[in-house]
GUTIDREN-100208 format. One record per residue: residue in one letter; x, y, z of N, C-alpha, C, O in turn. Coordinates in steps of 0.05 Angstrom, whole numbers, plus 5000, padded with zeros to 4 digits. Layout:
% residues N
aXYZXYZXYZXYZ...
***
This chain:
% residues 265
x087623692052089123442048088923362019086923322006x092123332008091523261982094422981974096822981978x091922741959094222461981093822351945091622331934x096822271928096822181901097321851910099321781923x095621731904096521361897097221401869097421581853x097421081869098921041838097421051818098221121796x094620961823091821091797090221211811088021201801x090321361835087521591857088921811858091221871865x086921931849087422191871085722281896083222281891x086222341915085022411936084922711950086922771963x082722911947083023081965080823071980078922911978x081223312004078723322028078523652032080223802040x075823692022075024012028074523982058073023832069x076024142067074924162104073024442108072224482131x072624562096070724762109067724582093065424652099x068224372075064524312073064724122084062724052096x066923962085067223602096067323462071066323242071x068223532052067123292035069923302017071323482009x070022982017072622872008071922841974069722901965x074322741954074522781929076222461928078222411942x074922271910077022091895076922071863074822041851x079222101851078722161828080221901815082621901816x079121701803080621511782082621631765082021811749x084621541767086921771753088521581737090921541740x086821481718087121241692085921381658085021241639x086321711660084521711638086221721607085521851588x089321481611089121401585087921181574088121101551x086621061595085820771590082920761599081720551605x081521131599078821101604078721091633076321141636x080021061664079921031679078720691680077620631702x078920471659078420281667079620131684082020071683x077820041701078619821735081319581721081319441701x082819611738084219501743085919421779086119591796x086819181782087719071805087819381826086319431844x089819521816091319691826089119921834089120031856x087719951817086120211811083220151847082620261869x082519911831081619831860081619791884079619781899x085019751890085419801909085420001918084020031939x086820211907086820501911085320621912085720851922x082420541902079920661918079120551945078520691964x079120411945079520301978080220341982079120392004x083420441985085920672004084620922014084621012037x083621011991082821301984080221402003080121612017x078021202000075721222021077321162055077221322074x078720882054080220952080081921162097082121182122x082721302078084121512083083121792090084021972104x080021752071078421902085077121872106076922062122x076121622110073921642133075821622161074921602183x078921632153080521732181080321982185081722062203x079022132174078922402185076822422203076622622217x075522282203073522232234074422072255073021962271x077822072254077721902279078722082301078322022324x079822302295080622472311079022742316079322922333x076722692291074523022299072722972319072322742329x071823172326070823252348068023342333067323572327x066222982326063322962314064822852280067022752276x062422932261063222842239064623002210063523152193x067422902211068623152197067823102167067323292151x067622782159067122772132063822782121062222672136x063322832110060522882103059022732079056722642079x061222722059059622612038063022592019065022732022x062422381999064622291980064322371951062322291939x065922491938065522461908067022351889068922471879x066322121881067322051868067822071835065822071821x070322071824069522201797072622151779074822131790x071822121745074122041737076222181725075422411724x078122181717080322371707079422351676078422171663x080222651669080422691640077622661626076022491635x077122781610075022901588072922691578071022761565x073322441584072722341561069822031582067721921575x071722011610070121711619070221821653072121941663x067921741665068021721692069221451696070921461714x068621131682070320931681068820771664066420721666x070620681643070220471619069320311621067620251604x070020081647069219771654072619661666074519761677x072319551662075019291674076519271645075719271622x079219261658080719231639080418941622080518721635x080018941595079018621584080718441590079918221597x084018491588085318261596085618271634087018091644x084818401646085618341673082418181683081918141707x080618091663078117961676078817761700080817621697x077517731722077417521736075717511757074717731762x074917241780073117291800072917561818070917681826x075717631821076717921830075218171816074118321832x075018211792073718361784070818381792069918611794x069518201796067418221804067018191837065118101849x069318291846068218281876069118001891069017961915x069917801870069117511877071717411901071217241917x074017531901075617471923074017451951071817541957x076117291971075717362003076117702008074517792025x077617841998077718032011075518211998074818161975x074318432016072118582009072618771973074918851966x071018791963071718931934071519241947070619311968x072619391922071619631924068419721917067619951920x067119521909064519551899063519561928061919741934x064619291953062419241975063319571999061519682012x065719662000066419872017065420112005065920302020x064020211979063220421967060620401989059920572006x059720161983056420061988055620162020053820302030x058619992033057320022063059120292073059320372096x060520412048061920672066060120812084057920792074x060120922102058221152133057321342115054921412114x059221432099058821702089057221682051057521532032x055921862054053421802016056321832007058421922016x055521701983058021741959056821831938054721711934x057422001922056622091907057922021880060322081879x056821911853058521821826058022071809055822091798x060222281805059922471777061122371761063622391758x059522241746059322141711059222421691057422571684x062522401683063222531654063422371640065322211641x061322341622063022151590062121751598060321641611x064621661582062821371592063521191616065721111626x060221131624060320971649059520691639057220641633x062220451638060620251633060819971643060220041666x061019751645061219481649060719581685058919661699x063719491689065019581713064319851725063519881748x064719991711064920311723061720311723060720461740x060320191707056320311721056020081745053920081757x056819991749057119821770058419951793057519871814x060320131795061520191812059420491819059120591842x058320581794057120781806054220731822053320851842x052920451802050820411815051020351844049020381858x054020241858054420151887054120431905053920421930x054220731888055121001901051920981908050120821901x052021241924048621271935047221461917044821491916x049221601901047421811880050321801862052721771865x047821851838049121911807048522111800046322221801x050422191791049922531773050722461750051922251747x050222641730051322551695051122741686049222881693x053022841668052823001649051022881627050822631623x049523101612048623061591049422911564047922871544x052122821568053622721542055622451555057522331545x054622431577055422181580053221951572050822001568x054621681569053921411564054321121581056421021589x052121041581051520741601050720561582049420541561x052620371603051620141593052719851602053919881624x052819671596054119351604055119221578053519081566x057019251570057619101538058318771541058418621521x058718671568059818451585058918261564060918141555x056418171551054618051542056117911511055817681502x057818191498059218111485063218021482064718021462x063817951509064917861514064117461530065417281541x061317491521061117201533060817241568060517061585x060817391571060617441601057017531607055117531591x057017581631054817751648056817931670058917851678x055418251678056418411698055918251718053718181728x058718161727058617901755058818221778058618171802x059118381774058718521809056018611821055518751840x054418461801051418501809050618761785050218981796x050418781759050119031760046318971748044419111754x046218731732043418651730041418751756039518901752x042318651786040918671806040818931811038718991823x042319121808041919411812040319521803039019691815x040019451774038619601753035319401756033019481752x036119191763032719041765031119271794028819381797x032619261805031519471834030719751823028619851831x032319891806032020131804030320201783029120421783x029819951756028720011734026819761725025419751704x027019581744025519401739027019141722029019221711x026518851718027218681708027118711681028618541672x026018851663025618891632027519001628028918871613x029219331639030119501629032419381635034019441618x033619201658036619041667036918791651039218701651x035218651638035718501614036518631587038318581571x034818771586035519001557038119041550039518981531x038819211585041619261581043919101578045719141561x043718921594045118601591045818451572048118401565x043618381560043218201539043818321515044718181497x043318641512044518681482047218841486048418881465x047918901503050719061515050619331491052619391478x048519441488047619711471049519971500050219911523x049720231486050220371500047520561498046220611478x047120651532044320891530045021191534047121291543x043221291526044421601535043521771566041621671579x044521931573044921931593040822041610039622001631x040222201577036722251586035221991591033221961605x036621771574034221471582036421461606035821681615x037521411614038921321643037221441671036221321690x037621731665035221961678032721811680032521651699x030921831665028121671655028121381664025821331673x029321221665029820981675030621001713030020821729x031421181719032121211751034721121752035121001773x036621121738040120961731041721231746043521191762x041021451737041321701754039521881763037421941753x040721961786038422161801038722421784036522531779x041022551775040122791754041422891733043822901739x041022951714042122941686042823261676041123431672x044623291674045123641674046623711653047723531641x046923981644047724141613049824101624050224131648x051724031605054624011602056024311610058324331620x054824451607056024721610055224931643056025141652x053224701653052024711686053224481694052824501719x054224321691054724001708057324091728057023971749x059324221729061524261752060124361771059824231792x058624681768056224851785053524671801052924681825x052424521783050224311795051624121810050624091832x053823971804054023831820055023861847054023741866x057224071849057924241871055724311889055924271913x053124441876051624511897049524261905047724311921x049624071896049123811908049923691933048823631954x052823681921054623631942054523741962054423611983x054524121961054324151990052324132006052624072029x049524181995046724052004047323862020046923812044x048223782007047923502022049723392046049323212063x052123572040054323612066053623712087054123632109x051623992080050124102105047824012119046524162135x047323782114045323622132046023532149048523542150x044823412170045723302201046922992198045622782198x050323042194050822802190050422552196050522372179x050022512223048522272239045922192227045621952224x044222342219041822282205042822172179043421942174x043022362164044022252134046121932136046021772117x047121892150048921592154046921402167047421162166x043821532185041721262195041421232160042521102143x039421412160038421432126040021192109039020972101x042121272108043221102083043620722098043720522085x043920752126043620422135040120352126039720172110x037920492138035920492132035220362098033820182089x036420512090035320472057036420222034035920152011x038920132063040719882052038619712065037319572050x038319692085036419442099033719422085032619212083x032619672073030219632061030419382036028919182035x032119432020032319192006034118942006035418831988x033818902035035618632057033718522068034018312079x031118692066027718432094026518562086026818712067x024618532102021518482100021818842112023718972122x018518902105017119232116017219142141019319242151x015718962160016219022189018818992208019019052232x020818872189023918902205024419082195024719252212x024719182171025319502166024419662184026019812195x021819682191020619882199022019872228022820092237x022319682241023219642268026319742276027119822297x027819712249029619742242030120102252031520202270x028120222230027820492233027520672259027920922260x026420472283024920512295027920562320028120752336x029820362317032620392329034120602327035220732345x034120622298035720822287034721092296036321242305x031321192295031421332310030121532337029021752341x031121232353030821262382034321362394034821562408x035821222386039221312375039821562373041321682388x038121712346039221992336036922092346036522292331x034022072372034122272389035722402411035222622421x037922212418039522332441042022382438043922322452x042022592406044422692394043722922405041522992413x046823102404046923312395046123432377044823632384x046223402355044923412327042223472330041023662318x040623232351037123362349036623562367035523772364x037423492382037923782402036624052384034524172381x041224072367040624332354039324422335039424652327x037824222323036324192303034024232314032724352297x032124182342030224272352030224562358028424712351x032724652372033724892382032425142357030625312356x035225032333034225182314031725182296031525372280x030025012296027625052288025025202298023025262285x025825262331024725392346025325642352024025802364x027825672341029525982336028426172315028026412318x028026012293027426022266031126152250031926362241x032125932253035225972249036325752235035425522237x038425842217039625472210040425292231040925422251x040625122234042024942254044924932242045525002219x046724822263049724862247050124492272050424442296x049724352249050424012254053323992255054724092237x054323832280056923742278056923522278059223462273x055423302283056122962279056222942303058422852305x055322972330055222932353052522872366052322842390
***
């Protein structure tokens, strides 16, 4: 499946499951705009209809990623600022449907990730980066703050010191302090980053999709309460995914000494 909006592109690998949205803005950096956001929200919708008709779970995992050489996404366009940009309408942002999509999303960061767009990646469940990309929040010098939460992301992932830093002086970092900071899970040679991230991706496609989708509710609720509703939490989730198919063949094949072959059932 290969589906063009007016700034996305959308394909879906069916033999791994794993869908493709590509910001397809890269004369303007792929920076967010009205349109652009919507169209990622089309684009995830469009995917996660491919599970309405499979038979278990067809999509597996998301990648998201930006057009052209230079930016996975710049930030928001400066003159289109508004509550909207940050999520702030009634209707859900593309930041909150990345967050609670079923399926991991994955952010491949070429080049620069910033205002907006580290915000959009920080909403993905993993970050990849090339070696020569750049982060950062410049918001600070527009008189603003990252209104889509991006302080709160970075206070969770790097602590309250390293999300003021960024904030307050709107500096750009490189992509090894981003790594070192926990901003991304892995930092790769420019000349390995298509190969690494691919075999990420499919890792991660070939896991038991039912599990990997408790996982990622699991790890949203952890920083929503307390350890003993989490834990209780956990305790749902999986009493649930023992009476899959999935554990079944996952017991089956562990006792085989064989891969298991997971369908989302």
């Amino acid at each position: 499946m290969d589906e063009s909006l007016e700034t996305v592109l959308v394909a879906f690998d069916d033999e791994r499951g794993v869908g493709t949205i590509t910001m397809n803005r890269p004369d303007a950096l792929n920076a967010l705009n009205g349109q652009l956001r919507d169209d990622i929200i089309a684009g995830l919708e469009s995917l996660e209809e491919r599970n309405a008709n499979a038979d278990g779970v067809a999509l597996r995992a998301v990648v998201l990623e930006g057009a052209g050489e230079k930016a996975f996404c710049a930030g928001a366009d400066i003159g289109g600022f508004s509550s909207e940009s940050a999520g702030g309408s009634s209707a859900r942002s593309h930041y909150d449907v990345i967050r609670d999509f079923p399926a991991p999303v994955i952010a491949k960061i070429d080049g620069y990730c910033l205002g907006g767009g580290l915000e959009t990646a920080l909403a993905c469940d993993f970050r990849l980066a090339s070696e020569d990309s750049t982060f950062g929040f410049p918001e600070v010098n527009l008189g603003i703050l990252p209104g889509a939460g991006g302080v709160q992301y970075v206070e969770k992932l790097a602590g309250p010191s390293v999300a003021k830093e960024l904030a307050m002086f709107g500096n750009h970092i490189s992509a090894e302090r981003a790594g070192d900071e926990g901003l991304v899970n892995h930092v790769y040679a420019d000349n390995e980053f298509e190969d690494e991230v691919d075999d990420f991706v499919t890792e991660l496609a070939g896991q038991a999709p039912l599990a990997v989708q408790a996982i990622k509710k699991s790890a949203a609720m952890a920083v929503q309460t307390g350890l003993e509703e989490g834990i209780e939490y956990d305790r749902q989730l999986f009493a649930e995914l023992l009476e899959t198919e999935d554990h079944a063949e996952g017991a089956a094949a562990f006792g085989e000494d064989r891969e298991p072959e997971f369908e989302g059932k």
